[in-house]
TIGUTOR-726653 format. One record per residue (C-alpha): x, y, z. Coordinates in steps of 0.02 Angstrom, whole numbers, plus 50000, padded with zeros to 5 digits. Example, Ala and Ser with C-alpha at 12.3 -4.5 7.8 and 13.67 -1.06 7.14 Angstrom:
506154977550390;506844994750357;
***
This chain:
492084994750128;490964987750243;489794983750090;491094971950029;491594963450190;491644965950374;493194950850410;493294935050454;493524924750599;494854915950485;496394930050495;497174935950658;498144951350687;499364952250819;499484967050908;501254968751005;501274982251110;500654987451293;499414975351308;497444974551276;496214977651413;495144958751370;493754965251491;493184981851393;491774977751359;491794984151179;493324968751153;492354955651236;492674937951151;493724946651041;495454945351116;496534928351114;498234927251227;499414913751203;500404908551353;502254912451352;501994924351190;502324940551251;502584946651440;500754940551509;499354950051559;499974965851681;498804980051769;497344986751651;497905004351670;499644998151590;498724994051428;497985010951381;499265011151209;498634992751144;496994993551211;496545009351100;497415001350963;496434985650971;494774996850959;495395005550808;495654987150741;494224975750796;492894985750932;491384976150936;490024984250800;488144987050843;488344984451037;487725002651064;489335004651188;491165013851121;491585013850946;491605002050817;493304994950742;493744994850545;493694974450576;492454966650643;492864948950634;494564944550661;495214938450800;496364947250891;498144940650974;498714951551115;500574949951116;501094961351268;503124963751241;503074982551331;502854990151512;501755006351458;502775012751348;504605004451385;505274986051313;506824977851273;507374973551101;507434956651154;505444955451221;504894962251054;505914952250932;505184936051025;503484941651035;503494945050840;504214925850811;502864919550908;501554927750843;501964924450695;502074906850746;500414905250803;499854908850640;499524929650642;499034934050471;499474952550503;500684960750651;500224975450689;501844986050777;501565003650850;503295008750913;505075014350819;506655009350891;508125022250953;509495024450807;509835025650641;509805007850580;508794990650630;509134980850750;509984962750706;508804955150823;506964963550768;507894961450573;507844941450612;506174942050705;505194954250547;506164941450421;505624925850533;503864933450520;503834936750360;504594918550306;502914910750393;501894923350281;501364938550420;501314954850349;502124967250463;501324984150492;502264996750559;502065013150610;503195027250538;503415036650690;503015054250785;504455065450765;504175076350610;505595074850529;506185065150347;506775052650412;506965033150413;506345025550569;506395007950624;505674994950609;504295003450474;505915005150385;506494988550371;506204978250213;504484971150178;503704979950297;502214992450271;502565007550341;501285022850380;501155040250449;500015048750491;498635062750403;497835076150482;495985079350469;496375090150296;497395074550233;498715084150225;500265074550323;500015076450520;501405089350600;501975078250721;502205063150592;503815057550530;504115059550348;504865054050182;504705044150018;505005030050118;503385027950180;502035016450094;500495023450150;499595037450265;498225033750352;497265047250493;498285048350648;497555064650706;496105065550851;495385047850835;494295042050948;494245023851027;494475013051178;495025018351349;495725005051473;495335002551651;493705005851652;491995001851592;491405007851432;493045019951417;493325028651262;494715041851231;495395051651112;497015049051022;498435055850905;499995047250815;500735034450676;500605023250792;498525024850776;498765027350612;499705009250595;498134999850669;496915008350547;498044999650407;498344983950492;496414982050488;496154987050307;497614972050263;496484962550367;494854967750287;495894963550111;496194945750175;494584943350223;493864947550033;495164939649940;495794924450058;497004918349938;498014933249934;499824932850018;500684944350133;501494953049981;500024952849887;498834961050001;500304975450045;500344977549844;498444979749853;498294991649977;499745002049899;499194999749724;497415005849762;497805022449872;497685040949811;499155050949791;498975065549868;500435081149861;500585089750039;500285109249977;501285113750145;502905101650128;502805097949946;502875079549981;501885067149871;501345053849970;499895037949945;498495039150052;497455023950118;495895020050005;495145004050081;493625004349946;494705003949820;495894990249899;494164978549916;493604984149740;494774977349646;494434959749574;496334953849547;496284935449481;496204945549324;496624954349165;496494961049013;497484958748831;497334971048699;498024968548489;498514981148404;496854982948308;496254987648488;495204970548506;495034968548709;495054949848770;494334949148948;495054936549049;494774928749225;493614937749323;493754953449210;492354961049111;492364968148933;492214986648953;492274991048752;493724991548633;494185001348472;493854985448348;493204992948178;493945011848213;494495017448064;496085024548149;497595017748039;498775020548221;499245004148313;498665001748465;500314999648587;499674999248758;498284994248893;498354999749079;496864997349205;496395011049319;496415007549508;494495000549536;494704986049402;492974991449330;493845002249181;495285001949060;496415015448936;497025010648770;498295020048682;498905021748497;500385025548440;499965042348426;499795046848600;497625044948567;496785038348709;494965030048731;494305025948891;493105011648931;492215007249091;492115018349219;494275025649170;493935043749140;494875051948975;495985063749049;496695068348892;497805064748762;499135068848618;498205067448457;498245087048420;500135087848456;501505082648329;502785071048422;504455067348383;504605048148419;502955036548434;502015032148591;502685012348646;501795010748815;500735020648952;500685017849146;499125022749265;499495029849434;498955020649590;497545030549632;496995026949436;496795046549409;497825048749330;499175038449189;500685041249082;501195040648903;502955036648852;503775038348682;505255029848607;506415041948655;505825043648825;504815058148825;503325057448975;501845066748951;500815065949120;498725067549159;497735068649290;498865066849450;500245059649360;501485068349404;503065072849295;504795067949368;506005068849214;506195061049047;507595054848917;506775064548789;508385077748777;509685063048795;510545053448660;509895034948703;511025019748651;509315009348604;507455015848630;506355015448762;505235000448760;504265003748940;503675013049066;503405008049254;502405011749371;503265013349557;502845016849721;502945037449712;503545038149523;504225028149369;505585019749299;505795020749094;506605003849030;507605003448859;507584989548722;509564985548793;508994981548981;509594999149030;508295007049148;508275025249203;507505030449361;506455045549417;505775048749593;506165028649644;507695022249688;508955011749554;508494994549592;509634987749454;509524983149251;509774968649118;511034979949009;512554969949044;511574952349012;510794956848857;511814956048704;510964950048547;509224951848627;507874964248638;506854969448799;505084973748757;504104975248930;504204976549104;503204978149242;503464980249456;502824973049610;501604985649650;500854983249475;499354968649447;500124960349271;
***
């Protein structure tokens, strides 16, 4: 990652929590406090939570002292809203409006709140943030349970948990579909507080939190013009799914390479001769012009890097240009509807095919989560979508059925004498 960029000076990340240590000297000139945002500076001993937090984020690099943070530009905005590890609804929600206010590109937030269900007070603080363009980090929490847990649960905002050294999902780490990404939160070593040169080690979501917070910062950084939404899209997009062998849980894990890889002011167009029209910042990678295949093309999806591509005919036949790897295909098999459209996973290891009727046919670590293909369909199925941990199959009448992502809604009672061909989702690029 470090290849591509190492930050900028031009985003900020707010760190609300305990409070940063600003005389480690492995934060020196790094650390920016606004008066009145937050609680003020308190006793360095009281900031051991933020002040290892703020290493993982932004330690100073090539000083030969501590560690050295994933960012190593940004500036970072010690919002102090918590007494070690107590504060009051009220504290936090205001330090999150005004660091937002004073222009925090990311908020980093490293602490769930008791109960089942959001607070009306953090709910109007994350949404004020969010309004003034912060992305909210959150972390998922340390209870071990499936569970939602707030405020990573709240809308728009990136939750994480935390992985184990095996990548496999951390005991300790709360748990669920809900969750965006996982990032390590098991024995990491940074900063200490209250004394010279301190480092520690450390376990939790809420270390795993920082390590993403830094990544959407690194993501800013390379592509400046990207917005809150955008940069948690790219991050999500671009992880690796990973299935927990122990739980059974599918879950994305953070891929920062990938996330600075990918060149999005970009695409690709395909006809159904298979002629490839580069566009943007995209390159040509190859296409099937002059194969003397008599099956339509029907669908284009790019794999996670942005440096390869599939095509598919309408016989389930795939070819695979740039670096995409052909993870195989339905030529040899005799299907009972044609192949309309195909959908890559986020990690790009992996895609789908869909048929008319609905059937799926997974590769690589695509994994399979149902089908239509044994239901009587009022109209065909016209697309296939990629979501956050599985896909959503739309039909030429607007109706949309759901597998392993929740029902977000469909078109079937507004369209009458029309036809839906495509869709696409958030998390996709176009």
């Amino acid at each position: 990652a470090w290849e591509r960029t190492t930050g900028s000076s031009d985003v900020t990340i707010a760190v609300v929590d305990t409070g940063i240590d600003t005389q480690h000297p492995d934060l020196l000139g790094r650390v920016t406090r606004i008066p009145g945002c937050g609680l003020g500076p308190t006793n360095s001993y009281d900031t051991s939570h933020g002040t290892f937090i703020a290493g993982l984020i932004g330690a100073v690099a090539d000083n030969s002292i501590g560690t050295t943070g994933l960012d190593w530009k940004a500036e970072l905005l010690d919002v102090r809203v918590m007494n070690g590890g107590n504060g009051s609804t009220q504290v936090i929600a205001s330090g999150i409006k005004c660091a937002a206010a004073n222009g925090a590109d990311i908020i980093s937030l490293s602490f769930v709140q008791q109960g089942s269900q959001l607070s009306p007070i953090l709910k109007e603080a994350i949404s004020e943030a969010q309004k003034a363009g912060s992305l909210v980090v959150a972390a998922a929490g340390n209870d071990g349970y499936e569970r939602q847990r707030f405020p990573a649960a709240a809308e728009g905002v990136l939750s994480v948990g935390a992985l184990n050294a095996d990548l496999n999902i951390s005991s300790f780490s709360t748990r669920g579909n809900w969750i965006d990404l996982m990032a390590p939160g098991n024995q990491l070593l940074s900063l200490g507080a209250g004394s010279s040169n301190s480092v520690r080690l450390g376990s939790g979501s809420s270390f795993a939190a920082p390590l993403v917070a830094a990544s959407a910062s690194l993501v800013k950084a390379r592509f400046p013009y990207f917005e809150a939404e955008q940069i948690m899209s790219q991050l999500i997009r671009t992880a690796e799914t990973h299935k927990d062998l122990l739980t059974g849980y599918s879950y994305r894990i953070l891929n920062i390479g990938n996330a600075l890889n990918q060149p999005y002011r970009s695409h690709w167009q395909v006809t159904t001769a298979g002629q490839v029209f580069a566009l943007g910042e995209s390159e040509h990678f190859g296409d099937l012009v002059g194969s003397s295949s008599q099956r339509d093309v029907v669908a284009i999806a790019a794999n996670s890097t942005g440096l390869g591509y599939w095509l598919t005919r309408s016989n389930g036949e795939i070819a695979a240009f740039g670096d995409a790897v052909d993870l195989g295909d339905l030529r040899e098999i005799a299907l009972n509807k044609p192949i309309v459209d195909m959908a890559a996973t986020p990690s790009g290891d992996g895609y789908w095919l869909v048929a008319s009727d609905g059937g799926i046919f997974s590769f690589g670590d695509a994994e399979f989560y149902g089908s239509t293909g044994a239901i009587a369909l009022n109209k065909p199925i016209t697309s296939a979508v990629q979501t956050r941990l599985g896909y959503d199959l739309v039909a030429e009448d607007g109706g949309v059925f759901n597998f392993n992502s929740p029902f977000l809604g469909s078109a079937a009672s507004s369209v009458s004498n029309e036809r839906v061909i495509d869709a696409t989702s958030r998390v996709s690029q176009w």
